[in-house]
PLY file of the C-alpha trace (Angstrom):
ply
format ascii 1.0
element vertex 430
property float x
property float y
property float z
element edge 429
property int vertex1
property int vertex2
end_header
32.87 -11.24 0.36
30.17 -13.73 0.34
27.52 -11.30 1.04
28.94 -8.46 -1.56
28.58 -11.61 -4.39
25.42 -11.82 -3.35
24.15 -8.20 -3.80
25.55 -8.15 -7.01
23.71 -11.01 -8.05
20.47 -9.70 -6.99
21.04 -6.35 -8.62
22.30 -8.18 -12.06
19.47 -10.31 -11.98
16.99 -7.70 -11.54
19.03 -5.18 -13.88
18.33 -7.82 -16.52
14.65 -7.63 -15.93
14.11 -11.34 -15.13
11.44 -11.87 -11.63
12.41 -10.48 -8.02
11.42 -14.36 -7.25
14.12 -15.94 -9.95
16.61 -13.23 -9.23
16.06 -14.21 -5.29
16.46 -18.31 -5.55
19.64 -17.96 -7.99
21.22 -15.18 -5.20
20.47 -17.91 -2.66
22.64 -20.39 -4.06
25.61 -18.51 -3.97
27.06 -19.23 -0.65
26.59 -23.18 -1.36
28.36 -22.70 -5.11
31.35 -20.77 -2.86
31.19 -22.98 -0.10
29.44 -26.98 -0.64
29.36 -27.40 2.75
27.34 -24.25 3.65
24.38 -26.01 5.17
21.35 -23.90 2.45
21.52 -26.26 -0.85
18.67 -26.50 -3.18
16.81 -28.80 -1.14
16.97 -26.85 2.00
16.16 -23.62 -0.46
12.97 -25.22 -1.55
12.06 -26.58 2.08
12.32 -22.78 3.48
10.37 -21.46 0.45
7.81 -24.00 1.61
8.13 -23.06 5.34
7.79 -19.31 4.69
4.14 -19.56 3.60
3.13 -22.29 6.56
1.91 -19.23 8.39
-1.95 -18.02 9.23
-0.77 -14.00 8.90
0.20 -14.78 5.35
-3.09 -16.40 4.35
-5.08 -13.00 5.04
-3.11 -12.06 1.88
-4.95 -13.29 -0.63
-8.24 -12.88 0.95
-8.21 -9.15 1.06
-6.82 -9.18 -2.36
-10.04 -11.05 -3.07
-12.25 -9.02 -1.30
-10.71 -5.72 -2.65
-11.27 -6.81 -6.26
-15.09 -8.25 -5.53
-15.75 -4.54 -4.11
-13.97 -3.19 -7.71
-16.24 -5.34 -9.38
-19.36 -4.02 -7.33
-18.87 -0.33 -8.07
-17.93 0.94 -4.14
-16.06 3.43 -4.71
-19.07 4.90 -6.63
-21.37 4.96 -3.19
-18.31 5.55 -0.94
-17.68 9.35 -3.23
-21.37 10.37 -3.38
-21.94 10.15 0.58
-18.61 12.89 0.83
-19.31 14.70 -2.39
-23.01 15.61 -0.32
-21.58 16.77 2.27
-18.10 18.76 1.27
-18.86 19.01 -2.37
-19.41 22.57 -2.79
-16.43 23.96 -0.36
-13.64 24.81 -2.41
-11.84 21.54 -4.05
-14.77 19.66 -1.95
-14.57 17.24 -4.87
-11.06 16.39 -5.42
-10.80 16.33 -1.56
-14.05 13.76 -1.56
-11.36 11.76 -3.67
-9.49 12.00 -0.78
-11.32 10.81 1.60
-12.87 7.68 -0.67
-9.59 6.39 -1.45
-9.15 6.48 3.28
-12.48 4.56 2.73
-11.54 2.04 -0.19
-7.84 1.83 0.99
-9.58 0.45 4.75
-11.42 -2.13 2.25
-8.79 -3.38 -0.77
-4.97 -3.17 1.34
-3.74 -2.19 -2.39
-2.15 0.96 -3.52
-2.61 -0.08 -7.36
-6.22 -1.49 -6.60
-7.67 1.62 -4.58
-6.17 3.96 -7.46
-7.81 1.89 -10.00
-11.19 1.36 -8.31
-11.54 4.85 -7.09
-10.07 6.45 -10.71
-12.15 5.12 -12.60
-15.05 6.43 -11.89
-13.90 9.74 -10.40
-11.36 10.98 -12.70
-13.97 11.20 -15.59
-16.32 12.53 -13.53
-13.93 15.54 -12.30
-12.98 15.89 -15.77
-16.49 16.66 -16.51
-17.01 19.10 -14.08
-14.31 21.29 -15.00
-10.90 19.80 -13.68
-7.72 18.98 -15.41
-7.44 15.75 -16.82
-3.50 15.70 -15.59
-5.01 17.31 -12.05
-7.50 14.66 -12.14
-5.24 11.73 -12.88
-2.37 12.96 -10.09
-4.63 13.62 -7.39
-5.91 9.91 -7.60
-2.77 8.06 -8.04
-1.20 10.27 -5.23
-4.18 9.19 -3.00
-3.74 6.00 -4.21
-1.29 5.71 -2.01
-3.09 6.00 1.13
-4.17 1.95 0.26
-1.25 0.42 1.82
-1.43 3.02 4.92
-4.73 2.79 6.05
-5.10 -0.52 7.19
-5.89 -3.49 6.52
-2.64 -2.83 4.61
-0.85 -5.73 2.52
2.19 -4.09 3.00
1.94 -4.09 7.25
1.10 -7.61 7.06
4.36 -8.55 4.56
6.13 -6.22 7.33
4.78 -8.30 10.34
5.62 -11.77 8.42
9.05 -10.14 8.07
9.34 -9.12 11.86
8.37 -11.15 14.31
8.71 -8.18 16.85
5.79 -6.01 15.03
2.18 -7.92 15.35
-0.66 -7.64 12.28
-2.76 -6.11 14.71
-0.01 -3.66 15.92
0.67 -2.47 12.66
-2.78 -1.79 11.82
-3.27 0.23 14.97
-0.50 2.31 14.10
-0.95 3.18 10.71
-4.33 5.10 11.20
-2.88 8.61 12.28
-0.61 8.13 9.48
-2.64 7.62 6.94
-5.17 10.45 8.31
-2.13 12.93 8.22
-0.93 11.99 4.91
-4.58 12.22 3.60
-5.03 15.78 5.18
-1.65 17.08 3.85
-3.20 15.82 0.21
-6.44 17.68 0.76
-4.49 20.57 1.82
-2.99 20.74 -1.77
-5.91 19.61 -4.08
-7.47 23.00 -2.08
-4.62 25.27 -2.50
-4.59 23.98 -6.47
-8.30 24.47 -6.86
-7.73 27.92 -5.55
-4.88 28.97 -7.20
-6.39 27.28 -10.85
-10.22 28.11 -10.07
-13.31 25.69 -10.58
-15.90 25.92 -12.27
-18.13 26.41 -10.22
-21.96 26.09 -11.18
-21.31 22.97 -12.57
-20.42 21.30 -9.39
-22.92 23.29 -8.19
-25.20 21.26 -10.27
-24.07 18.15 -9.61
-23.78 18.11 -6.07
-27.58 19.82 -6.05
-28.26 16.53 -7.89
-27.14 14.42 -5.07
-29.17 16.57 -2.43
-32.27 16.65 -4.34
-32.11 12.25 -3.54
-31.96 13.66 0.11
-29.71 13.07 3.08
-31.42 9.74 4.18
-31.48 8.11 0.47
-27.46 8.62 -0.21
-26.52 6.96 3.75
-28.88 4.45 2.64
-27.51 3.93 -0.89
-23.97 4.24 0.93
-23.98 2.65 4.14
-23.33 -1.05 3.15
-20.16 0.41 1.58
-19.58 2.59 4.56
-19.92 -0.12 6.91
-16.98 -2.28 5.42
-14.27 -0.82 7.09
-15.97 -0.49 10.05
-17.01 -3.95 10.31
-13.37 -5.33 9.67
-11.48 -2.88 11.68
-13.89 -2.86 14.12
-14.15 -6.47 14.59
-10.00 -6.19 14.74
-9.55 -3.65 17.66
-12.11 -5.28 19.62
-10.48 -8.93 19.34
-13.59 -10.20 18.15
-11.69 -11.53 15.31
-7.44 -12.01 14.41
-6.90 -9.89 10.86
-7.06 -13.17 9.15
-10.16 -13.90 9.99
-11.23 -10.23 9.42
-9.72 -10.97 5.85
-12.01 -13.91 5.64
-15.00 -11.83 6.82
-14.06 -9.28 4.30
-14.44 -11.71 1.71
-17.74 -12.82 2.74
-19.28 -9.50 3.29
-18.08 -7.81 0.24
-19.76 -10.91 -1.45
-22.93 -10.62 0.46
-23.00 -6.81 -0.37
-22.30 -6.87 -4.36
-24.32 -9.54 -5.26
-27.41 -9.53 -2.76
-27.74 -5.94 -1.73
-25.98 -3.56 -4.57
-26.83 -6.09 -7.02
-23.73 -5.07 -8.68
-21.51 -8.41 -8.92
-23.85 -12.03 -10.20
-22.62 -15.37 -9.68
-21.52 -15.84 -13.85
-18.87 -13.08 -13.05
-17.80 -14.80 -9.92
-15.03 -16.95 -11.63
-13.65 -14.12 -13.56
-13.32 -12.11 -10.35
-11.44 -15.32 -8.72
-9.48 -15.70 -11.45
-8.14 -12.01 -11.08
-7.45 -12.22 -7.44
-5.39 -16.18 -8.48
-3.49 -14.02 -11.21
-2.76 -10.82 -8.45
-1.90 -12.83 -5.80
0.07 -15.49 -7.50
3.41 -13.66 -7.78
3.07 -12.10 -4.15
2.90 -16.05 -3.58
6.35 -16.79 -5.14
8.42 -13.49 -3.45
7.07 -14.10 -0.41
8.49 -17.94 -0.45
11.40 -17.00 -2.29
12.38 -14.00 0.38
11.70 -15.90 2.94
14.88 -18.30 2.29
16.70 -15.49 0.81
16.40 -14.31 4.22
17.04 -17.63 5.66
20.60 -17.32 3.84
20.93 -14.09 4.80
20.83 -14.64 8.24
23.00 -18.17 8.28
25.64 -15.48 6.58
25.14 -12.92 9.11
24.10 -10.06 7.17
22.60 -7.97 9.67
25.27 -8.22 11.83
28.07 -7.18 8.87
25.30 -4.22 7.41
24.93 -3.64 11.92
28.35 -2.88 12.18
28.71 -0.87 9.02
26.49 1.16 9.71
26.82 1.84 13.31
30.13 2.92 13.03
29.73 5.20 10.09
26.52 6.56 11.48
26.30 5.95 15.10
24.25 8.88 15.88
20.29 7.36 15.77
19.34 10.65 13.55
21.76 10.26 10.95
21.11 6.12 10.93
17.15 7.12 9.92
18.36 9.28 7.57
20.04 7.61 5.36
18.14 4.04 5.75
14.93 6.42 4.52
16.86 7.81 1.86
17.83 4.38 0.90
14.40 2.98 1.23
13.20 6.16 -0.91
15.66 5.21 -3.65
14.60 1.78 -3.37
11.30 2.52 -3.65
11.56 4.25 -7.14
13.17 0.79 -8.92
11.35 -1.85 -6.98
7.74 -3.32 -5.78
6.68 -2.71 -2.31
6.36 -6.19 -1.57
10.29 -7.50 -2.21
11.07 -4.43 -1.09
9.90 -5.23 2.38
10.66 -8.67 2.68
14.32 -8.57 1.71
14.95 -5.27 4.00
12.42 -5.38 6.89
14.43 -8.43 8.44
18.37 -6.69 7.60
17.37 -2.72 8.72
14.39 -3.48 11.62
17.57 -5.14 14.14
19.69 -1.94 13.41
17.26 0.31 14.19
15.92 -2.18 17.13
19.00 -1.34 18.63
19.14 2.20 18.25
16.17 2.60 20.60
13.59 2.60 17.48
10.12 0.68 17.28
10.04 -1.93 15.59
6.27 -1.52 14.83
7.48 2.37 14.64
10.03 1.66 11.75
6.99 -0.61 10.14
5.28 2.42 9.24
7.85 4.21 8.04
8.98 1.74 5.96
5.73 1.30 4.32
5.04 5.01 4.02
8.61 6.01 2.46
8.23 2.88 0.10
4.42 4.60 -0.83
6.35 7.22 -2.12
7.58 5.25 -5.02
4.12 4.26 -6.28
4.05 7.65 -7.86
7.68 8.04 -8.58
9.06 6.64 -12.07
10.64 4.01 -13.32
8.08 1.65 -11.23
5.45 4.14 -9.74
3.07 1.98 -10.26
0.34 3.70 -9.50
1.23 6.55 -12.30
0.84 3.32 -15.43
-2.59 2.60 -13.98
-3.69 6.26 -13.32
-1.63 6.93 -17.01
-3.77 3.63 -18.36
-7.35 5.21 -17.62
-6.60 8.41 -19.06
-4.14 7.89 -21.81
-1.95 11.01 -19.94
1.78 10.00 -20.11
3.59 8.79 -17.25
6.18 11.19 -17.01
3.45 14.01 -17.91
1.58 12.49 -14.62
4.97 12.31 -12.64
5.22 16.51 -12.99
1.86 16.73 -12.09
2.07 15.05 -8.62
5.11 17.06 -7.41
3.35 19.33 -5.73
0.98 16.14 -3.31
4.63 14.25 -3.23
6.20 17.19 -1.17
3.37 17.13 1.07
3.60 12.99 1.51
7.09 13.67 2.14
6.42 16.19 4.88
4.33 14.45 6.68
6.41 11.31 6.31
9.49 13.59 8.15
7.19 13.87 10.54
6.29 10.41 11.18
9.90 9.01 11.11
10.93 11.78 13.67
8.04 12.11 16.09
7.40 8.41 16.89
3.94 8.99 18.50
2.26 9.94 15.67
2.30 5.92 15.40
2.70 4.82 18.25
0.63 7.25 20.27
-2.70 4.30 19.74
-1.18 1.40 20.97
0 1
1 2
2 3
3 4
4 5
5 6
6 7
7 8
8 9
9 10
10 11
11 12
12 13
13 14
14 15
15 16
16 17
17 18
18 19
19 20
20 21
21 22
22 23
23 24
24 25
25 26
26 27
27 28
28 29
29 30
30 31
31 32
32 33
33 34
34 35
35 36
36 37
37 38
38 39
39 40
40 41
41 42
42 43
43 44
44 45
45 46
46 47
47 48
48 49
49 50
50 51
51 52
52 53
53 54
54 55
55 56
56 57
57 58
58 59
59 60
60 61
61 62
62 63
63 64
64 65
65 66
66 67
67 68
68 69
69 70
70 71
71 72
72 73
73 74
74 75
75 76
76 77
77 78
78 79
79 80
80 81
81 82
82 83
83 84
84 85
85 86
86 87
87 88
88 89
89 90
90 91
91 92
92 93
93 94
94 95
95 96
96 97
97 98
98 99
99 100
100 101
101 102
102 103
103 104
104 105
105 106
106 107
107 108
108 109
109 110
110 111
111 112
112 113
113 114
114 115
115 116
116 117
117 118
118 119
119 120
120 121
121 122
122 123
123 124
124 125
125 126
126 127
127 128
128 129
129 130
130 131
131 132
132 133
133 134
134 135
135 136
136 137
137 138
138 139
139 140
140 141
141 142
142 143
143 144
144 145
145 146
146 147
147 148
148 149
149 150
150 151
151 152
152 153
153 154
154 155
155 156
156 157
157 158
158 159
159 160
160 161
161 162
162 163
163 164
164 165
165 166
166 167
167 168
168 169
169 170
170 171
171 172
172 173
173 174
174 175
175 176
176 177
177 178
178 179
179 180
180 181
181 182
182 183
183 184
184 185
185 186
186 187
187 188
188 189
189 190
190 191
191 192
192 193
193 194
194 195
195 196
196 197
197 198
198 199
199 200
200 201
201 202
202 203
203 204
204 205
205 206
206 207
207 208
208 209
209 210
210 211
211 212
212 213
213 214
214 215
215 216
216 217
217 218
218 219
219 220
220 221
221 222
222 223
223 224
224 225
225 226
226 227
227 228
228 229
229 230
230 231
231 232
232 233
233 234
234 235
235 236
236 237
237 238
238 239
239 240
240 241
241 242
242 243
243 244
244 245
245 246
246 247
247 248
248 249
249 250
250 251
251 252
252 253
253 254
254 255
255 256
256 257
257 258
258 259
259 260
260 261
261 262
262 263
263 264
264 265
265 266
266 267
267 268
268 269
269 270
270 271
271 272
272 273
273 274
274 275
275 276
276 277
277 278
278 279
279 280
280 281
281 282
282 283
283 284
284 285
285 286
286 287
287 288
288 289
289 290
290 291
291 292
292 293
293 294
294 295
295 296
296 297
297 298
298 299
299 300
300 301
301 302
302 303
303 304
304 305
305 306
306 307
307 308
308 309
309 310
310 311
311 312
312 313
313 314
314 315
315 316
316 317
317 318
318 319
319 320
320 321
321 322
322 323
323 324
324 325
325 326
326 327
327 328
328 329
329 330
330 331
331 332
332 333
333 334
334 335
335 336
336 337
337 338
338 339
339 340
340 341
341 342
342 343
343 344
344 345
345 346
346 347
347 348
348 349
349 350
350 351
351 352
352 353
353 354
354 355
355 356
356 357
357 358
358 359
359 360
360 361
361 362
362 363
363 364
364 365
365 366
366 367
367 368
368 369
369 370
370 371
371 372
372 373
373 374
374 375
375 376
376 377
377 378
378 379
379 380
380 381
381 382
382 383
383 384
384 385
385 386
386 387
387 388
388 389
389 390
390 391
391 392
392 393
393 394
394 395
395 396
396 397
397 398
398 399
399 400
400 401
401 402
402 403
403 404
404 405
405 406
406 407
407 408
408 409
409 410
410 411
411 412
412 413
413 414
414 415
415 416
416 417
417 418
418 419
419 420
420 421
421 422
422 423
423 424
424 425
425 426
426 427
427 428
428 429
C-alpha cells in the first residue's frame, strides 16, 4: 500500500509538470506522513540527499559537462567532420555517414546526447543542406546520432548507472559500451546510405567540396584535426590503461580541452571563459538536485522494500528470464518517451538491476541496455530531447522531425534487440 501511494505521488507530481527533484522529496515523505515512526523524516531526507553526492564517481559529472561545452565553444566538431569528410566524403552518403562517425568522436569527448547533437548540428546540418540534402534528412540524421553521446563513453548516463549500482564499476561500463555504440553507429550509417541512394545526391557539389578539403592535402587536415582527434584517445586511453580513474580522466578532459581551444585552435579566449562556466553551473545544476534527491528516494525505497515487492511481482508473473527483459525494456522504452535519462536511471537502476541480478543477467550487461533503450527516447516525443534542439537549429517542427527519424529509430532498435539478447556484444571486452 505504502509503496502504490508512493508511485502515485511521483506520477501526480510529475503529471503536474513541477521538477523530477520536488516531485522526488515530497514522494519521500510519504511513508513518515503514514507511519511517524518510519525511521526517513525530513532530517534524515536531507542528510541522504547530502550523502548521495559525498562520492568521487559523481564529481566526474560536472567536469565532462564542462569539458564538453569548452570543446562546443572551440568549434571541434568542425575539425573532427573535415578529417572523415576527406576520406569517405565522396562514397555514397560519405557525408551524412561522416556525421556519423563525428558525433562517435564528439560523443567520446562531451558524455551528452543533447550536447553532441547540438555541437555537431550546428555546423553540419547547414552545411549538408548546402550541398544538396534535406533539411528534415539533415536535422534527423543528427539528432538520431545524437544519441550515440551517452553510448560511447565517457557517458554521463554509465556513470549515473554505476552511482546507482554498486555492482557495475565507471570503468566497467565504459569498457562495455564501445561495441555498442560502434553497432548502433553502423546500423545508422547503414540507413543515411540506403536514404542517399534511394533519394539521390547531388553529386558534383560534394564533389566540390570534398575536392576543397583535398586540395589543403592529407597532412594539413590530420594536422588541423589531430588535437581534436586526440581527445578521446587521450581520456579513454589514459582509462583502460589505469593510468588514471574516469574522474580524473574527467579532470584531464577539462584541462586539455582548455589547453586545446584557447592555446592551439585559438578558438575559446579567457573573456569567454566565465560564460562557458556559467553554462556548464546552469547544465549541471539540476543533474545536482536529482541525483541528491534520488538518492534518498532510493534510500526510502529500499527501507520499504521495493525491490523485493516489484522482485516478487515480477518473478512470478514472468519467471521465464526472456519474458522478464522483455517487458522491463518495454517499460524502460515507455519510460524513456515521458522522462529525462538521468531520473530515469537513478530511480530504476537500483529497483530492476537486483531482478535481473538474479535472473542470471549482468549487472554491467543490463547497464547498457538500460542506457541504450532510454537513448531511444531522445528522439521520441513528448521529451525527445534531442528532436527540440535538432528542431531549434533548423526551425523544422518536432513532430515533422519525429517522422523523419523512423526509419534510423528501427535500426537503433535492432541493434538494441541485439544487445539485450546476445550479452557479449557488451560484455565480450571486459
Amino acid at each position: 500500500m505504502t509503496l502504490a501511494l508512493i508511485l502515485i505521488v511521483v506520477i501526480l507530481m510529475m503529471f503536474l509538470s513541477l521538477p523530477i527533484c520536488i516531485s522526488l522529496g515530497v514522494a519521500s515523505m510519504v511513508p513518515h506522513v503514514l507511519d511517524p515512526s518510519f525511521a526517513v523524516d525530513a532530517a534524515t531526507f536531507l542528510r541522504n540527499c547530502v550523502s548521495g553526492l559525498n562520492s568521487t564517481v559523481t564529481i566526474a559529472i560536472p567536469l565532462f559537462v564542462l569539458a564538453g561545452i569548452i570543446m562546443a565553444r572551440g568549434k571541434i566538431s568542425e575539425k573532427l567532420f573535415n578529417v572523415f569528410a576527406y576520406f569517405i566524403g565522396d562514397l555514397p552518403g560519405g557525408l551524412p555517414c561522416a556525421v556519423v562517425v563525428t558525433c562517435l568522436f564528439y560523443g567520446a569527448i562531451s558524455g551528452s546526447a543533447p550536447a553532441t547533437t547540438a555541437a555537431v548540428g550546428a555546423m553540419t546540418i547547414p552545411l549538408l543542406v548546402s550541398l544538396g540534402y534535406e533539411l528534415e534528412f539533415s536535422a534527423a540524421l543528427v539528432a538520431t546520432a545524437g544519441g550515440l553521446g551517452v553510448i560511447i563513453p565517457p557517458s554521463i548516463p554509465f556513470i549515473l548507472y554505476s552511482s546507482a549500482v554498486s555492482s557495475a564499476s565507471v570503468g566497467d561500463m565504459f569498457v562495455a559500451g564501445i561495441i555498442p555504440g560502434l553497432l548502433i553507429g553502423a546500423a545508422l550509417m547503414a540507413v543515411a546510405v540506403w536514404y542517399c541512394r534511394k533519394h539521390g545526391e547531388d553529386k558534383e557539389k560534394i564533389h566540390a567540396h570534398v575536392q576543397k578539403l583535398r586540395d589543403k592535402g592529407l597532412i594539413a587536415v590530420l594536422l588541423d584535426s589531430s588535437w581534436a582527434l586526440l581527445s578521446p584517445i587521450i581520456i579513454l586511453g589514459g582509462i583502460y590503461s589505469g593510468l588514471f580513474t574516469p574522474t580524473e580522466a574527467a579532470a584531464v578532459s577539462v584541462v586539455y580541452s582548455l589547453i586545446i581551444a584557447i592555446f592551439v585552435y585559438r578558438t575559446v579566449n579567457l573573456h569567454s571563459l566565465l560564460e562557458i562556466f556559467v553554462e556548464a553551473a546552469g547544465t549541471y545544476a539540476p543533474i545536482l538536485f536529482i541525483i541528491a534527491t534520488a538518492s534518498a528516494f532510493g534510500r526510502v525505497l529500499t527501507m520499504t522494500q521495493a525491490p523485493q515487492i516489484l522482485a516478487e511481482a515480477l518473478g512470478a508473473a514472468f519467471p521465464n528470464k526472456i519474458s522478464l527483459l522483455i517487458v522491463i525494456n518495454l517499460f524502460l522504452v515507455v519510460v524513456g518517451m515521458f522522462m529525462d535519462t538521468t531520473p530515469a536511471i537513478l530511480i530504476l537502476a537500483p529497483i530492476f538491476a537486483p531482478i535481473v541480478t538474479a535472473v542470471g543477467v549482468d549487472p554491467v550487461h543490463f547497464g547498457i541496455m538500460m542506457v541504450c533503450n532510454l537513448a531511444v527516447g531522445f528522439i521520441t516525443p513528448p521529451i525527445g530531447n534531442n528532436l527540440y534542439v535538432a528542431s531549434t537549429l533548423t526551425k523544422v517542427p518536432v513532430m515533422t522531425l519525429a517522422r523523419k527519424v523512423l526509419p534510423f529509430m528501427v535500426a537503433f532498435i535492432l541493434v538494441l534487440i541485439a544487445i539485450i539478447f546476445i550479452p557479449q556484444i557488451s560484455l565480450v571486452l571486459l
